[in-house]
C-alpha positions in Angstrom: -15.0 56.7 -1.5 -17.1 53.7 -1.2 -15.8 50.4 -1.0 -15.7 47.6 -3.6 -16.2 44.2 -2.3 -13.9 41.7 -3.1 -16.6 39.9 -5.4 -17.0 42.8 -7.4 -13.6 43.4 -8.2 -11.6 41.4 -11.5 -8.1 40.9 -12.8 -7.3 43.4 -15.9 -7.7 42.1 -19.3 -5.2 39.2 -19.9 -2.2 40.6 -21.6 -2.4 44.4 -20.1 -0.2 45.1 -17.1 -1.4 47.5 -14.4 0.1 51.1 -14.9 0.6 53.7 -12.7 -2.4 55.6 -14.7 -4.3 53.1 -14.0 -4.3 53.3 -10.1 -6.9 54.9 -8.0 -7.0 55.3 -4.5 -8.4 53.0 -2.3 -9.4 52.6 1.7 -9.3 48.8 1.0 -6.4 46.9 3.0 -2.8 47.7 1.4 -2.2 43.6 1.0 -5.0 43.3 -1.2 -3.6 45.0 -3.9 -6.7 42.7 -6.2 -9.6 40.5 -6.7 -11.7 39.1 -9.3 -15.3 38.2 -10.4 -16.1 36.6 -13.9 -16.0 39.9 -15.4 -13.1 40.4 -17.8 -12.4 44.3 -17.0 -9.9 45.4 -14.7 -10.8 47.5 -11.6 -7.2 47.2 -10.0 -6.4 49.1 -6.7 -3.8 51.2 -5.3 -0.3 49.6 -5.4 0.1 50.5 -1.1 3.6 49.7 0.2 3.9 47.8 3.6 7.0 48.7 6.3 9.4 46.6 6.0 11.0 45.4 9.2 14.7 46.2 8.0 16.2 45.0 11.2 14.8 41.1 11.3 14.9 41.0 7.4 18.2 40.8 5.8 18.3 43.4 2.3 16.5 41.9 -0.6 17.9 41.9 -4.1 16.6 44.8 -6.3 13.5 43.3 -7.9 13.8 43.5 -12.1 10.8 44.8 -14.1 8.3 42.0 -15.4 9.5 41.5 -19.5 7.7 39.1 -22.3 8.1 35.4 -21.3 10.1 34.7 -24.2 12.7 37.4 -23.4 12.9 36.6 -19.9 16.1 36.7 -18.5 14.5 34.3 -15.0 12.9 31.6 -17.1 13.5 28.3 -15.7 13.6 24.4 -16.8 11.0 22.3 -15.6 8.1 25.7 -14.7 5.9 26.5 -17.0 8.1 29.9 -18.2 10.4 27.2 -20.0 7.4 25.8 -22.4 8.0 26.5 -26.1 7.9 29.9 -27.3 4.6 29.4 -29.4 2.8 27.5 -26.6 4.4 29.9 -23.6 2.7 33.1 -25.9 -0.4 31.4 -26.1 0.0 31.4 -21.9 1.4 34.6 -21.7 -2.1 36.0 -23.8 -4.1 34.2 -20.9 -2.4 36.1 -18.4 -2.1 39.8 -16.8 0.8 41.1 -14.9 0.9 42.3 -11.3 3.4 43.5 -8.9 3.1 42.9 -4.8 5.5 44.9 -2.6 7.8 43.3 0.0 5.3 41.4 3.1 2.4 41.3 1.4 -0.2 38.6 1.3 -1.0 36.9 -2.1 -3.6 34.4 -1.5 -4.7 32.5 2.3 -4.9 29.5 3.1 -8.6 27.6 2.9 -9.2 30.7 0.6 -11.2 29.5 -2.8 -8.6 28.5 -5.5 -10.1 30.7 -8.6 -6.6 31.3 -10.2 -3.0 30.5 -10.0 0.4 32.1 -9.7 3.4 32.2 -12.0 5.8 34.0 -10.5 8.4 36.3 -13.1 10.5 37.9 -10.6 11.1 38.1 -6.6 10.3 35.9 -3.8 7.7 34.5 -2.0 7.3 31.9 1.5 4.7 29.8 1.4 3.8 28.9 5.0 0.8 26.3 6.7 -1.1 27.0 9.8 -2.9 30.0 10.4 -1.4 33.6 12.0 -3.5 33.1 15.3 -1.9 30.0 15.7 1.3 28.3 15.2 2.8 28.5 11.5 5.3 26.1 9.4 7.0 27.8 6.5 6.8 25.1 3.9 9.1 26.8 1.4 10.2 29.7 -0.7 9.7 30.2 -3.5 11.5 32.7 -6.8 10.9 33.0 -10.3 9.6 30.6 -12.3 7.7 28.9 -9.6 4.2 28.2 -10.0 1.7 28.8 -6.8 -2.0 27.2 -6.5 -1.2 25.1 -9.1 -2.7 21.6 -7.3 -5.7 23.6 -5.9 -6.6 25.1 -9.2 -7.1 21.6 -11.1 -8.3 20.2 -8.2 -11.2 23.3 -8.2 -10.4 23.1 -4.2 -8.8 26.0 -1.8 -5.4 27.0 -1.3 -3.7 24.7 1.3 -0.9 27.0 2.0 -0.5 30.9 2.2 1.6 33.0 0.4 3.1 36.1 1.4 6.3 38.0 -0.5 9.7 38.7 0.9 10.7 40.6 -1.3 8.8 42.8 -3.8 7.4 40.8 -7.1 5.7 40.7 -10.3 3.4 37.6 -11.4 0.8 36.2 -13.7 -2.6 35.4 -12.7 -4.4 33.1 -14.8 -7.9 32.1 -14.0 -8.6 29.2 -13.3 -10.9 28.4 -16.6 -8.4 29.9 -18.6 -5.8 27.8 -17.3 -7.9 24.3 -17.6 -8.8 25.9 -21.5 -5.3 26.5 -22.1 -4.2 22.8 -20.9 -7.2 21.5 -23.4 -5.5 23.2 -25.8 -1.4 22.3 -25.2 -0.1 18.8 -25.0 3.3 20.1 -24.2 1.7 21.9 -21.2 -0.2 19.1 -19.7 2.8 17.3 -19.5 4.5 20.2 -18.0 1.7 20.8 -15.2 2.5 16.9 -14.2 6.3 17.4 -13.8 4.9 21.0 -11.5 3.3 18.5 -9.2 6.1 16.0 -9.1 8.6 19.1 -8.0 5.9 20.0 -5.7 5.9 16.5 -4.0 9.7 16.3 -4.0 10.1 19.4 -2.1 6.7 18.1 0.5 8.8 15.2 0.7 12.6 16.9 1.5 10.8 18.5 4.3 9.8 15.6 6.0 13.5 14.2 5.3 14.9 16.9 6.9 12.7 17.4 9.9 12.3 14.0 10.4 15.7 11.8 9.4 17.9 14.4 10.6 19.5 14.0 14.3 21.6 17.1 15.2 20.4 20.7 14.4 23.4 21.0 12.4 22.3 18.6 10.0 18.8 20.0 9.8 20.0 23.6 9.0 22.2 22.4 6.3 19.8 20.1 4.7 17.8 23.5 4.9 20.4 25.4 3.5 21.2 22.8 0.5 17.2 22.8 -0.2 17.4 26.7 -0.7 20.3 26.6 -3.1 18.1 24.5 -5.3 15.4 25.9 -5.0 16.0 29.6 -5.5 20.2 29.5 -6.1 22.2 29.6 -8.9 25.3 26.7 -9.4 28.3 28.2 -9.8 31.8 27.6 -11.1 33.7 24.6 -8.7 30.7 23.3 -7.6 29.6 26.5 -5.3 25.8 27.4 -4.6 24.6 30.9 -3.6 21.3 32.3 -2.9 19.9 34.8 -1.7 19.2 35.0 2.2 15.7 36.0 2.5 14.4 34.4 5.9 15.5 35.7 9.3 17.4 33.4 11.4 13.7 33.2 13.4 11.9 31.5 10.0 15.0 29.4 9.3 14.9 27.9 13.1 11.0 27.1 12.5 12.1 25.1 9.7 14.5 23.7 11.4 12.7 22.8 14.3 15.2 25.0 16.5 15.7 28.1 18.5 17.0 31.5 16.7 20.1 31.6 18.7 20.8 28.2 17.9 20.6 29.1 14.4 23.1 32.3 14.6 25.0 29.8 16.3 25.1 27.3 13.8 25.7 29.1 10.9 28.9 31.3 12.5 30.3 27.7 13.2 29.6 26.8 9.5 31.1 30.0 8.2 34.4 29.5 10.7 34.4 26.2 9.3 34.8 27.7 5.6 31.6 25.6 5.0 29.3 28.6 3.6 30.1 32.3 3.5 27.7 35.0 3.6 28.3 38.5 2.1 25.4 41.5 0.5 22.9 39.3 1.7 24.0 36.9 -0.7 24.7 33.4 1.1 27.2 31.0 -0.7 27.6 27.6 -0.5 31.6 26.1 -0.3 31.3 22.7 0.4 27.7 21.6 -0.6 29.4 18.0 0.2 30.2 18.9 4.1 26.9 20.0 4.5 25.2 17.1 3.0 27.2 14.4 5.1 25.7 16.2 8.2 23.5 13.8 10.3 
């Protein structure tokens, strides 16, 4: 089969999701799943699964099937997902839909920003440095999340990389579609500022926590508090819980730690009745204990 260079390759029409039909196969890396030129017809590539490394990774949620915007049951306040149903079709006809198995890369850092990310279901870590050398995870990210949105208006490169926990569907939206489609939306200009501001708060939690933070304790729960509201839902009594994506490893990066210090940790915290952790869900108790951690 010959190869298709990455320049020659482009997203499928806006509006039409990839279908199994339309898969070929393909000797082109398995974490490439897609490219794209200027052209506007789809050439996508074979949907290739990647092992998963069940025994560092705790079990992912099951991932839901990508649905219209409007109907979505993972639409979020303050994203883009949550703009008003007339402007969010007008996005939503700019758009095509893909799906990324589990440990897959999206996009690399220093990579050429040509279009961004909104993410409809699953999760991604978005993580600095490069492989050869040392890496920072910067954060996770889950539904309603948008990814290369700074780079994209700023027609720069990606200054993170992004690489999927769990499996996911997005949006692509290139980049002059995107810029067209703010032209054209008020309401979504003013929604792409409050992106950035979210964007900064989280930048600016990390430097909190890494830097303010005295004990390793109170590192790993400012960790685990970020998390909650990040990617968690607030339940009844004033309870978070989340899904436990990173392996203790990735949580002691963030936590400028070791991994048994982390397993450590987080048994104290769980014999404390602080958090408890069950189906690879991880719930919050008493968000206050954790936050009153130096």
């Amino acid at each position: 089969m010959r190869h298709t260079s990455r320049s020659n390759i482009s997203f499928p029409e806006a509006g039409n999701p990839l279908s199994a039909a339309d898969l070929r196969p393909s000797r082109e890396p398995p974490w490439k799943a897609w490219a794209f030129t200027g052209g506007r017809q789809a050439r996508p590539m074979a949907d290739m699964q990647l092992p998963v490394d069940n025994h560092k990774r705790p079990k992912s949620a099951a991932r839901q099937a990508p649905v219209g915007c409007a109907a979505c049951a993972n639409r979020r306040p303050g994203w883009f997902c949550s703009l008003g149903n007339a402007v969010l079709a007008d996005l939503e006809l700019a758009t095509s839909t893909i799906s990324l198995p589990a440990q897959a890369s999206l996009f690399t850092q220093g990579e050429e920003a040509r279009c961004l990310y909104l993410i409809c279901g699953g999760y991604l870590k978005l993580t600095a440095g490069r492989p050869q050398d040392r890496q920072m995870i910067v954060r996770v990210a889950g539904p309603g999340s948008v990814l290369g949105l700074y780079a994209v208006l700023a027609h720069g490169v990606y200054e993170v990389s992004a690489e999927s926990l769990t499996p996911a569907q997005l949006r692509p939206v290139e980049r002059e579609r995107f810029l067209n489609f703010l032209r054209s939306h008020k309401e979504a200009q003013m929604r792409a500022v409050q992106c950035i501001c979210q964007e900064y708060r989280f930048a600016l939690q990390d430097a909190c926590r890494i830097s303010l933070a005295e004990t390793v304790a109170g590192r790993l729960g400012r960790l685990l508090l970020e998390l909650a509201h990040q990617i968690g839902e607030h339940l009844d009594g004033g309870e978070f819980r989340f899904p436990l994506l990173l392996t203790h490893e990735e949580m002691a990066s963030m936590a400028c730690t070791t991994r048994e210090t982390v397993t450590r940790t987080l048994g104290q915290f769980r014999k404390d009745g602080w958090i408890r952790i069950e189906d690879s869900l991880i719930t919050l108790v008493d968000p206050q204990r954790l936050q009153l951690l130096n």
